[in-house]
N, C-alpha and C positions, 0 to 999 in steps of 0.2 A: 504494500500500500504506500503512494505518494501522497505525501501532503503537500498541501500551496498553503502559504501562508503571508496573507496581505495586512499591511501595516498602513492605514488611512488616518492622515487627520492632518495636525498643525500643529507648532507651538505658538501659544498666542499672544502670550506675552511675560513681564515680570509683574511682582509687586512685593514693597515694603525692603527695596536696598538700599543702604546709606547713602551711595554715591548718588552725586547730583552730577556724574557724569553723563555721557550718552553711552549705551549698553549695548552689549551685541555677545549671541550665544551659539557657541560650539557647539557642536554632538554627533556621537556615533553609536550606531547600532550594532553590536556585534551579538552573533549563534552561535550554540554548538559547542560541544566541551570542551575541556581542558584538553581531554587526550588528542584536541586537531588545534593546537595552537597553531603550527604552522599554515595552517589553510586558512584563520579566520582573523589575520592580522586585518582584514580591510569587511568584517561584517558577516563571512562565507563567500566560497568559491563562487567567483560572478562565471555565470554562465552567459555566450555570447555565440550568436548564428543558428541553434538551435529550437526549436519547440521546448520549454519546459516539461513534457511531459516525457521526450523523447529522450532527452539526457537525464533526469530524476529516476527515471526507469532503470536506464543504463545502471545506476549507482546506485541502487533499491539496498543490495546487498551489501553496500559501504555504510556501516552503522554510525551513527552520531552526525550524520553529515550532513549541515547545513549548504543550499547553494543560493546566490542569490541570483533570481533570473529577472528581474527587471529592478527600475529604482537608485536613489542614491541614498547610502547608507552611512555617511557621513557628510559633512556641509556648514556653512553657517549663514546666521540671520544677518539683517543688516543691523547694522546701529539706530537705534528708539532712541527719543529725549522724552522725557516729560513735555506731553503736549494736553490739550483741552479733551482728547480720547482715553487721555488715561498712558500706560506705558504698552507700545501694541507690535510686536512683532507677526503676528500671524505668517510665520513661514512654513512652506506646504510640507509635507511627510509623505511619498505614499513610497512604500519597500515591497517589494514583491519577492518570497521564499519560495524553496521548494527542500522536502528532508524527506525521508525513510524514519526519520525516529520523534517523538516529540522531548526527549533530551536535549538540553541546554535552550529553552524557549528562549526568545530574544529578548537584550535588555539594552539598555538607555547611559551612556555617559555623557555628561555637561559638562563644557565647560563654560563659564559668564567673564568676558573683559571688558574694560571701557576704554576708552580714550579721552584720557584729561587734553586738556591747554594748557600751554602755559602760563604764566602772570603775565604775559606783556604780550601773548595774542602771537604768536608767531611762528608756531605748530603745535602736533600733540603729539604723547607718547600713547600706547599701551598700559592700564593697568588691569593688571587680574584682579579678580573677586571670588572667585569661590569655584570651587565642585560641586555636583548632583548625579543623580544616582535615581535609578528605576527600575523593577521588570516592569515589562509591558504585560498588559492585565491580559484576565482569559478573553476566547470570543465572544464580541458582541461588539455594538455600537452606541457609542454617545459617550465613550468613557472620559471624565473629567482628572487628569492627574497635576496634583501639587506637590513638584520635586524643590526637597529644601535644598536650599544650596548653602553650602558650607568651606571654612577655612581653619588651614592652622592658626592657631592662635602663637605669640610671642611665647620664648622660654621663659624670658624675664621684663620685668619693666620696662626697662631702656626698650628693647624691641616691641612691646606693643606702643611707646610713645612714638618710637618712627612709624609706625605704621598706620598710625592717627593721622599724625600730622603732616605725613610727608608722603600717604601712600606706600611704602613698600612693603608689600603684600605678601606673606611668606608663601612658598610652596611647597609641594612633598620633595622630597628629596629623588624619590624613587615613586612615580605613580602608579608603577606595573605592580609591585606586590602589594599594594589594597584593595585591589581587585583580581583574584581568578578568572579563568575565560570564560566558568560556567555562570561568571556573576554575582560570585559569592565574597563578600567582604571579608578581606582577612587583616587582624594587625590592626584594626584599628582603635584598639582599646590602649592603642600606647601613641595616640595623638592625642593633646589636648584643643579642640578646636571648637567653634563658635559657628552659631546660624548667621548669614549675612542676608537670606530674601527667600523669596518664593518664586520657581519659575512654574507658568502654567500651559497642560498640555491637554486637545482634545485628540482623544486614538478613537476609531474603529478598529478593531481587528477581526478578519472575515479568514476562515478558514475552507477550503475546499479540498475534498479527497477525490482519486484517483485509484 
């Protein structure tokens, strides 16, 4: 049995981050276990020139294996301000799968930057904001998800004052081992970190077998 599995919707926007920057949000979708790290660096095997049904077949008997046959599975939004709508990305989603197994279901990483100015108006840089984190729910439509986004917090004083005052935003050091491929958080009871917002997302996910 082949499964299809369609990921429909949007991310629509933020709400409740500190910055009075303008925002804009990373993200990628990745399937499929641990045991196929090497095939799911980019979401699953993207399939190209084929039928879906024709190649998922092919690889019925390659277990755990996610392919992606239509869709982009990584991307980002543009940059929102605060405007009189509210904070509005509505950037489109739609991922098209195809698997043999429903192992390692597909799940969601964020990332949130903005772009300051600087004091005299005469570029900007990059600042990060936080991570988030999702599986994508089971089938159905209408699904509303609120992924918190979140940051290391400073070791000590001094570093949360710069990072007050002057933006500079800690990072993991290593972002691979807090997350597994099947999307399982590990390690993270040895960060001490802080909610900085809400980003929100509408899915459908529509499943069809084969």
């Amino acid at each position: 049995m082949v499964l299809e599995v369609h990921l429909i919707g949007s991310i629509k926007g933020y709400t409740s981050f500190i910055e009075r920057c303008a925002l804009q949000c990373s993200f990628l979708f990745e399937a499929g276990t641990a045991s196929n790290d090497e095939d799911n660096n980019s979401g699953g095997v993207r399939m190209q020139g084929k039928e879906v049904e024709t190649k998922a077949a092919a690889a019925a008997d390659m277990t755990d294996k996610w392919y992606v046959a239509d869709g982009e599975v990584n991307g980002m939004t543009q940059l929102c301000v605060q405007g009189t709508c509210g904070r509005v990305w509505d950037h489109p989603i739609d991922v098209h799968y195809a698997t043999s197994e429903i192992m390692g279901w597909p799940h969601l990483k964020i990332q949130v930057w903005g772009r300051e100015v600087d004091g005299r108006g005469e570029g900007s840089r990059p600042v990060f904001c936080g991570y988030g984190f999702c599986h994508c729910p089971p089938p159905g439509r209408g699904h509303e998800i609120d992924v918190v986004i979140w940051r290391p917090r400073g070791e000590n004083l001094r570093e949360r004052i710069v990072s007050f005052f002057f933006n500079e935003r800690r990072r993991l050091n290593n972002e691979d081992i807090y997350w597994s491929n099947d999307g399982v958080v590990r390690h993270f009871c040895d960060v001490e970190a802080c909610s900085v917002g809400l980003v929100h997302i509408c899915l459908d996910v529509i499943v069809a077998r084969h």
